[in-house]
MARZA-462844 format. One record per residue (C-alpha): residue number from 1; y negated, z, x; chain; residue in one letter. Coordinates in Angstrom, 2 decimals. Layout:
<sites>
SITE   pos        c2        c3        c1   unit   code
SITE   NUM         Y         Z         X      A      a
...
</sites>
This chain:
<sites>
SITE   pos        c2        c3        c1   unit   code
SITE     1    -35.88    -66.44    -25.60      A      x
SITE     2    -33.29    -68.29    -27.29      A      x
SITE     3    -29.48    -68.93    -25.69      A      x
SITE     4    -30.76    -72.70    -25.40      A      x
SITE     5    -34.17    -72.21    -23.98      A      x
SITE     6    -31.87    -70.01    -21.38      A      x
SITE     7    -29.71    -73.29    -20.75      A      x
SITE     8    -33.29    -75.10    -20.16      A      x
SITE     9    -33.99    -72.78    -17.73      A      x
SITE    10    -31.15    -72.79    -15.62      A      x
SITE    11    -31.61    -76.80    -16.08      A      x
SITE    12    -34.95    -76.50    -14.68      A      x
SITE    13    -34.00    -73.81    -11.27      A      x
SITE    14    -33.83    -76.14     -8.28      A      x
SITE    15    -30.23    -74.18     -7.07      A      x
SITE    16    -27.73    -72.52     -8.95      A      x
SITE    17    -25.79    -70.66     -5.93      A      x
SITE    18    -22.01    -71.71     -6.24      A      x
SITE    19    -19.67    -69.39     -4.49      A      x
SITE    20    -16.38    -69.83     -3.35      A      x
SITE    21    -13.29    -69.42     -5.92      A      x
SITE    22    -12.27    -65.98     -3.68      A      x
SITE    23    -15.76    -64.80     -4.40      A      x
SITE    24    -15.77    -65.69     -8.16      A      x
SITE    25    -12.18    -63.76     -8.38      A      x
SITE    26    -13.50    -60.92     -7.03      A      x
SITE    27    -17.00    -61.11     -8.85      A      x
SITE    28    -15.05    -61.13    -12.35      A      x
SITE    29    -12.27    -58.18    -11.00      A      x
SITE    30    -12.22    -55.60    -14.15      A      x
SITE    31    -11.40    -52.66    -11.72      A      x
SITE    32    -14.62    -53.18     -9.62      A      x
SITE    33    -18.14    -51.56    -10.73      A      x
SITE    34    -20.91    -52.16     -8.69      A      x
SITE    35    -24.10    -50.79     -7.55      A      x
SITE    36    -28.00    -52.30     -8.92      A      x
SITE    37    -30.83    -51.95     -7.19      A      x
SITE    38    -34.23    -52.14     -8.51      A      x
SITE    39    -37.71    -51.27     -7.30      A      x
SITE    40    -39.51    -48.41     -8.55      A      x
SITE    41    -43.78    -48.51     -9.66      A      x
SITE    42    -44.43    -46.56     -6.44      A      x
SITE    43    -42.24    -49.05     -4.30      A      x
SITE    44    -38.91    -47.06     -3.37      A      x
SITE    45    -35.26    -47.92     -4.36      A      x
SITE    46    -33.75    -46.90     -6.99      A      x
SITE    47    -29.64    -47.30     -7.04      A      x
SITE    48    -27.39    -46.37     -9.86      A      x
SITE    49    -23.82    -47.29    -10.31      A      x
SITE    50    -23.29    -50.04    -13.07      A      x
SITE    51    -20.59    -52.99    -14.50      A      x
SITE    52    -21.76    -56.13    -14.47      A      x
SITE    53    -20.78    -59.62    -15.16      A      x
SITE    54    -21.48    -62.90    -13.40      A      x
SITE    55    -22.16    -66.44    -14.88      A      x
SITE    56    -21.44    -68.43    -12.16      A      x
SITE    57    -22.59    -71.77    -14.62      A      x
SITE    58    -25.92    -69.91    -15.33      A      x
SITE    59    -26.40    -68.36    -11.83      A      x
SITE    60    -26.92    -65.27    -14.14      A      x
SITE    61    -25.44    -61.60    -13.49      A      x
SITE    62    -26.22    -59.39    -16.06      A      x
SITE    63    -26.13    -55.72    -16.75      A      x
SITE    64    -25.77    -53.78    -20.15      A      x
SITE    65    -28.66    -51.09    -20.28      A      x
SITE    66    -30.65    -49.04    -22.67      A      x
SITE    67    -34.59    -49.83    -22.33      A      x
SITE    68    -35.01    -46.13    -21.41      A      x
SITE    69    -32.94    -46.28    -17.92      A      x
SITE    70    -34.85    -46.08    -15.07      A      x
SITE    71    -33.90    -49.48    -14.33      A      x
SITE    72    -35.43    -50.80    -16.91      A      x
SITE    73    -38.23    -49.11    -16.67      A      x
SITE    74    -38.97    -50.50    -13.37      A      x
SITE    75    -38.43    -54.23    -14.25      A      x
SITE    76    -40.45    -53.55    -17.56      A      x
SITE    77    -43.03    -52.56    -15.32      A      x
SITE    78    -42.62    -55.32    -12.69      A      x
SITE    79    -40.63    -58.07    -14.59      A      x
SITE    80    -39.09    -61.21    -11.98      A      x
SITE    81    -39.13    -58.14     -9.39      A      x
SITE    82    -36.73    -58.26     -6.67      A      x
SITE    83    -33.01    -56.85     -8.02      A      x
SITE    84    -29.41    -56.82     -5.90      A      x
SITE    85    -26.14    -55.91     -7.13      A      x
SITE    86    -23.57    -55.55     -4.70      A      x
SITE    87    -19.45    -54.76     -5.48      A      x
SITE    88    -17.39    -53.54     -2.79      A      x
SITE    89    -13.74    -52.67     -2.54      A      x
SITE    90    -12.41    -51.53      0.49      A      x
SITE    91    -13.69    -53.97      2.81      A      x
SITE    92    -14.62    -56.97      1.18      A      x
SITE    93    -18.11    -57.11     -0.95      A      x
SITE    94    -20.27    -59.30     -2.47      A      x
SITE    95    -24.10    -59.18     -3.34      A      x
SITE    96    -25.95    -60.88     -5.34      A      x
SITE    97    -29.95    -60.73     -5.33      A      x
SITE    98    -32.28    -62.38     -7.36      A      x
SITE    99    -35.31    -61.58     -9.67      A      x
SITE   100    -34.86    -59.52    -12.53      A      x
SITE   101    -35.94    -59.44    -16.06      A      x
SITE   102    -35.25    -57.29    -19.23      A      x
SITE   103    -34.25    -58.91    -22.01      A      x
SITE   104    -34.29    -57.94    -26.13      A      x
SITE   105    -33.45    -60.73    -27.38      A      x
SITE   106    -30.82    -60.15    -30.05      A      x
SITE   107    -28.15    -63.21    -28.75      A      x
SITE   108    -28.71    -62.75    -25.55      A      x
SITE   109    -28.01    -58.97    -25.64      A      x
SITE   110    -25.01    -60.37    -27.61      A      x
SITE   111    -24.47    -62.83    -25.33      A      x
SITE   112    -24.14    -59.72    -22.41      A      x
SITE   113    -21.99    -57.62    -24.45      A      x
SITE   114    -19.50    -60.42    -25.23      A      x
SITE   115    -19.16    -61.36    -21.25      A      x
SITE   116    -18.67    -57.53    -20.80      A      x
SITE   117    -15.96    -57.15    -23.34      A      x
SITE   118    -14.28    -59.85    -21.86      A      x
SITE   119    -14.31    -58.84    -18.03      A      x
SITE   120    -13.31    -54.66    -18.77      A      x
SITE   121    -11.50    -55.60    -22.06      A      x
SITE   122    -13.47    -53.29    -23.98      A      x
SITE   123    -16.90    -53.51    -25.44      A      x
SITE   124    -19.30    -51.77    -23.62      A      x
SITE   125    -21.95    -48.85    -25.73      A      x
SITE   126    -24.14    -49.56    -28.27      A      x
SITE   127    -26.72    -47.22    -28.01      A      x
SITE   128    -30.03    -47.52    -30.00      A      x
SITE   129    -31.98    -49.67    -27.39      A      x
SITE   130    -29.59    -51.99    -25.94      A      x
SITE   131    -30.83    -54.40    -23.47      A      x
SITE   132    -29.59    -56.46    -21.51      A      x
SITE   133    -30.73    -56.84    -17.34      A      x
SITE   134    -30.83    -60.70    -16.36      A      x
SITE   135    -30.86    -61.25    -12.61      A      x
SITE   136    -31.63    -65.05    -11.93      A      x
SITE   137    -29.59    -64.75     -8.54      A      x
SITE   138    -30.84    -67.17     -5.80      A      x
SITE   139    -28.79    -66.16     -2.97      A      x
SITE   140    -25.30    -64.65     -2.44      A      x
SITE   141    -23.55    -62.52      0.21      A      x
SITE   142    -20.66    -61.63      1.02      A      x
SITE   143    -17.30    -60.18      3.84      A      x
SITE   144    -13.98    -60.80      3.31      A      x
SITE   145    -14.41    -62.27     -0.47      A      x
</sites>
């Protein structure tokens, strides 16, 4: 899918969820990682540790990955599943859930890689099977943010 058949899309959702400016500050904090949390073929959890960045314009958060990690394995094998991310500090967090998709497509994974670059200041890998994990968030929570 091309970077402007992504704009159509977002065009098309009926909400884009706009948070607060203390939310977005914290969402786009370099120091924070956060946790994902996708749903395995036989239905349980599965929670790993990850950076992320949001696109509050897009209603996007997305999540550098190889194709291989379990988390992609689970929305390869149940794409628009369920996903959350949540980022705490302390005692203020925010999470962010929305369906999920993998994604291969060349800009796009660019696309990722440039917004994570820009949030830690560093590029992130570049392993053989880059991906990128799109969650089309539709609702956001969050204490103290």
């Amino acid at each position: 899918m091309s970077q402007s058949k992504q704009q159509a899309e977002t065009a098309e959702r009926a909400v884009v969820p706009k948070v607060t400016p203390s939310v977005e500050a914290f969402l786009n904090d370099p120091q924070h990682v956060a946790a994902v949390t996708t749903i395995r073929p036989d239905g349980t959890l599965h929670t790993a540790p990850v950076r992320f960045t949001w696109d509050a314009e897009a209603g996007l958060a997305r999540v550098m990955t190889v194709s291989t990690s379990r988390k992609a394995k689970n929305l390869l094998a149940s794409p628009d599943s369920r996903v959350t991310v949540c980022q705490v500090h302390g005692f203020t967090w925010v999470t962010l859930e929305g369906t999920g998709r993998v994604v291969t497509e060349p800009a796009r994974v660019t696309e990722g890689a440039r917004r994570y670059a820009r949030r830690y200041w560093s590029s992130p890998p570049n392993p053989a099977g880059r991906v990128v994990i799109e969650i089309t968030v539709d609702r956001v929570l969050s204490l103290n943010a």
